[in-house]
TORKOL-4160 file (C-alpha; in steps of 0.2 Angstrom, whole numbers, padded with zeros to 4 digits, m for minus):
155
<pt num="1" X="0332" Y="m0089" Z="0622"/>
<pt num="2" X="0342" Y="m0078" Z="0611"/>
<pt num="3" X="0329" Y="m0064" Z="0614"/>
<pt num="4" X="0333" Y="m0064" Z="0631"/>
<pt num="5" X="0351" Y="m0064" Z="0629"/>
<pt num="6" X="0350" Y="m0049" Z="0617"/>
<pt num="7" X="0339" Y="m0041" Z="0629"/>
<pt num="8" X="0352" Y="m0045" Z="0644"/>
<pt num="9" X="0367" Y="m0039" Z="0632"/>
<pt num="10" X="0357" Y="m0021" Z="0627"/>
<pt num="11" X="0356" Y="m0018" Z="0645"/>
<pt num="12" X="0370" Y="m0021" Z="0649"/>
<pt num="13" X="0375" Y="m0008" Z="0637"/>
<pt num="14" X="0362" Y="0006" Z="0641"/>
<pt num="15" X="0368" Y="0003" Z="0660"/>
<pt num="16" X="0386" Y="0008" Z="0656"/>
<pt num="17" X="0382" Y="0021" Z="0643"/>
<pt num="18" X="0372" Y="0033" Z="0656"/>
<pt num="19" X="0384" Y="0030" Z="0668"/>
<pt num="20" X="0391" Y="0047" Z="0671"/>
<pt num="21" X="0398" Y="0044" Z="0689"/>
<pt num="22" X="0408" Y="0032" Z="0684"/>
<pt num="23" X="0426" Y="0036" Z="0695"/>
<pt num="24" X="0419" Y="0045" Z="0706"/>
<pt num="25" X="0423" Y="0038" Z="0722"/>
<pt num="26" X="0441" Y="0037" Z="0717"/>
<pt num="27" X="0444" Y="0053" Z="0713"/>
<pt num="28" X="0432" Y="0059" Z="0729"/>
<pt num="29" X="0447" Y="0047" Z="0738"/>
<pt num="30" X="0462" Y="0053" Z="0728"/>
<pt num="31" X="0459" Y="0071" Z="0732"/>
<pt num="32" X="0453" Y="0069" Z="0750"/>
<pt num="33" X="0465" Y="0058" Z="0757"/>
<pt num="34" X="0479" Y="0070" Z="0757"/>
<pt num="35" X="0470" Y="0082" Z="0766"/>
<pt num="36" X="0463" Y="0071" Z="0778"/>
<pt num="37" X="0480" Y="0066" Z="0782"/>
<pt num="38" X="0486" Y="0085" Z="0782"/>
<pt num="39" X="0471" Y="0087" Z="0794"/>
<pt num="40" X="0475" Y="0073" Z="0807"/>
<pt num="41" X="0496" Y="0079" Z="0807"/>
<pt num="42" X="0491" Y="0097" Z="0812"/>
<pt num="43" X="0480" Y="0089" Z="0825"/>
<pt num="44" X="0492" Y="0077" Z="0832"/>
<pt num="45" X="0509" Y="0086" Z="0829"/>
<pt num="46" X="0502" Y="0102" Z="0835"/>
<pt num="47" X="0497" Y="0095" Z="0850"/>
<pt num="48" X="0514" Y="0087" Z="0852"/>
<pt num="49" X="0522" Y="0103" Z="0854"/>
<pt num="50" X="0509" Y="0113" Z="0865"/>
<pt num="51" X="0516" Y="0098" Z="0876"/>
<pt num="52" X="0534" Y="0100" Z="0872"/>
<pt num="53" X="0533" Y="0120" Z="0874"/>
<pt num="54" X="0523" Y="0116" Z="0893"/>
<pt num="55" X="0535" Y="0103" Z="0895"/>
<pt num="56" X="0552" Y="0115" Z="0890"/>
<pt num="57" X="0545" Y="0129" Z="0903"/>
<pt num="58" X="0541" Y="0116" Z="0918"/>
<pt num="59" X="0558" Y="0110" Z="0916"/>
<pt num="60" X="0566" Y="0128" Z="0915"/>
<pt num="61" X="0556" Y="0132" Z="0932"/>
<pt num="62" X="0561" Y="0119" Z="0940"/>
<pt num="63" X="0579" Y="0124" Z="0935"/>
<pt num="64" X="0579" Y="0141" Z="0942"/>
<pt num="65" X="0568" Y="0138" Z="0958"/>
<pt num="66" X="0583" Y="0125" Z="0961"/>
<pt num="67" X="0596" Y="0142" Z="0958"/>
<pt num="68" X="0585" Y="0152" Z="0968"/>
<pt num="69" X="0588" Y="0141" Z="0982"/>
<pt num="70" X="0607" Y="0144" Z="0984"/>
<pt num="71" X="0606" Y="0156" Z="0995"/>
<pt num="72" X="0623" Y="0163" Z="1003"/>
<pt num="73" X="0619" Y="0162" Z="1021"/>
<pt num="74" X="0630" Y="0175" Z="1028"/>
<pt num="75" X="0626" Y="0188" Z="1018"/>
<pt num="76" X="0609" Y="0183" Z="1023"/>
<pt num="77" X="0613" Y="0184" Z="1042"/>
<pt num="78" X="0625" Y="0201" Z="1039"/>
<pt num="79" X="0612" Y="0209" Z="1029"/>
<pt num="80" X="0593" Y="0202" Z="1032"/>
<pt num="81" X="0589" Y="0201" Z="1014"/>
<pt num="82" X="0592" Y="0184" Z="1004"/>
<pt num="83" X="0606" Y="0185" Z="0993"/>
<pt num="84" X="0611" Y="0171" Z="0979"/>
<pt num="85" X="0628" Y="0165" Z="0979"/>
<pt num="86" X="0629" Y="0166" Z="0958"/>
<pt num="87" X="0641" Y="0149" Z="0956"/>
<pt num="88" X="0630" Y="0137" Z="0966"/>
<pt num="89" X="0615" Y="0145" Z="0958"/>
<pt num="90" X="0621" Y="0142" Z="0941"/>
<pt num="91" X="0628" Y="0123" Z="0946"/>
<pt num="92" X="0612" Y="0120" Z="0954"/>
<pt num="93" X="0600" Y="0124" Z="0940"/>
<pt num="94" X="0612" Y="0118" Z="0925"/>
<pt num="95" X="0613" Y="0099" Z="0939"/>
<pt num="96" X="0594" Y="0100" Z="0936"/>
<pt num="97" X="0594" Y="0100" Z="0920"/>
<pt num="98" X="0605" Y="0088" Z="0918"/>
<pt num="99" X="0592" Y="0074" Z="0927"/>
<pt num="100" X="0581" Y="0077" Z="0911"/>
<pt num="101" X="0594" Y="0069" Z="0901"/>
<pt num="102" X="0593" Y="0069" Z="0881"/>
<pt num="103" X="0576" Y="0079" Z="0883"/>
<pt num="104" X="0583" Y="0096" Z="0883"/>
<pt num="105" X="0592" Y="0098" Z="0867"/>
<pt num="106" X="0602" Y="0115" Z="0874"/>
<pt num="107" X="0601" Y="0125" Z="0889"/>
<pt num="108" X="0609" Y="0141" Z="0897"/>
<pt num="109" X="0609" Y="0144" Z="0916"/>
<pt num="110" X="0614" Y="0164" Z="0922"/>
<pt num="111" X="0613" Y="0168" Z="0939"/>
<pt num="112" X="0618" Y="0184" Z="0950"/>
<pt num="113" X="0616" Y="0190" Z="0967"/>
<pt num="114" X="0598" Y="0195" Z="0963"/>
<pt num="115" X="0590" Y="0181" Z="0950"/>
<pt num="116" X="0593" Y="0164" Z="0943"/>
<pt num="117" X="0587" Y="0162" Z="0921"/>
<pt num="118" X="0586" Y="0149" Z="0913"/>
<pt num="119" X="0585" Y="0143" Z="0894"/>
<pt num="120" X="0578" Y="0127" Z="0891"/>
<pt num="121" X="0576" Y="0120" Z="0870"/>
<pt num="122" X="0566" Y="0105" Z="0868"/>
<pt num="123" X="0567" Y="0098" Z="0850"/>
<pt num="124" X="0552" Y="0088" Z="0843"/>
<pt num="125" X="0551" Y="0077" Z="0828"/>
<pt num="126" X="0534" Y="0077" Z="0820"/>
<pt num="127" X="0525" Y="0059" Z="0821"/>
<pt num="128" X="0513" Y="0063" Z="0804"/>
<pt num="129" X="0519" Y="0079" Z="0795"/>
<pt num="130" X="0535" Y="0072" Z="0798"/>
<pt num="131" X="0534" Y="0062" Z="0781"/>
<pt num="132" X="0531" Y="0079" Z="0769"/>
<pt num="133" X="0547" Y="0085" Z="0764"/>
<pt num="134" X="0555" Y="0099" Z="0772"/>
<pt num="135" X="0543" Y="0099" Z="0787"/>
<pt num="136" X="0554" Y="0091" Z="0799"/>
<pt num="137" X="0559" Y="0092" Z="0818"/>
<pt num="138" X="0556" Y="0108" Z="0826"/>
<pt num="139" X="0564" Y="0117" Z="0842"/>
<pt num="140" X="0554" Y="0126" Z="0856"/>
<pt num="141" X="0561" Y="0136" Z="0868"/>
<pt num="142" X="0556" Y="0142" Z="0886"/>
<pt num="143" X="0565" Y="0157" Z="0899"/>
<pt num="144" X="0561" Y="0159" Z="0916"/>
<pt num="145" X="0570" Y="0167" Z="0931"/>
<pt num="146" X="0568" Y="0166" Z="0950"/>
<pt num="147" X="0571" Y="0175" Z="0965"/>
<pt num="148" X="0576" Y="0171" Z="0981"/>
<pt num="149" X="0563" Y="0175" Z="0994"/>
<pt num="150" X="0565" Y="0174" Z="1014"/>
<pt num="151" X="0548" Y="0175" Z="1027"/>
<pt num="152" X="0535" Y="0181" Z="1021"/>
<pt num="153" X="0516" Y="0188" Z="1026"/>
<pt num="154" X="0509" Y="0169" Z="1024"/>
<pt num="155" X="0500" Y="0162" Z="1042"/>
């Protein structure tokens, strides 16, 4: 009996003596981890704002489409050719705007007799990177103008 036990206890002893791997695995995990986690943020948060940026210049669109509706209608009928009237362009495409509520961070509407602009920032707050330091929210910003167009060639 106590030749087994001494046979059982030395290997027991050659077993962890040889073990170089020991601690592997956690170190594998230790160093991993972190960039896994980098890995997944860059995924997720840079697909948030690809969508914020489409997001910001489909609601500046729609902003100055609205402007570029304001059409003043005599100078339309006295002339032929459409014509914004710049105050209810602006009101217009800043009343827009104002639907999509706390989304848009800060907005600029210009408008003259030609054109309606408009400015749209969209601010997004990172849902993973968001927990390393000094990578917080971001702002993204979109222009886009329109023009008033009458008739046309279409059938």
């Amino acid at each position: 009996m106590r030749r087994v036990l001494r046979r059982v206890r030395a290997r027991v002893r050659l077993s962890g003596q040889g073990g170089g791997d020991r601690g592997t695995i956690a170190m594998y995990t230790v160093l991993f981890t972190p960039i896994v986690l980098m890995l997944a943020g860059l995924l997720v948060d840079g697909g948030l704002a690809i969508h914020a940026r489409q997001r910001a210049a489909d609601m500046a669109e729609q902003a100055a489409r609205a402007g570029a509706n304001q059409i003043d209608t005599e100078a339309l009928r006295a002339t032929g050719k459409p014509v914004l009237d710049p105050g209810r362009a602006r009101a217009a495409a800043c009343d827009l705007l104002g639907d999509f509520g706390t989304q848009v961070t800060a907005s600029r509407c210009d408008a003259d007799q030609q054109q309606v602009t408009v400015s749209v920032e969209i601010t997004v707050r990172p849902q993973i990177l968001g927990i390393v330091p000094g990578l917080g929210s971001f702002t993204l910003t979109s222009t886009e103008t329109a023009r008033p167009v009458t008739g046309g060639n279409g059938p």
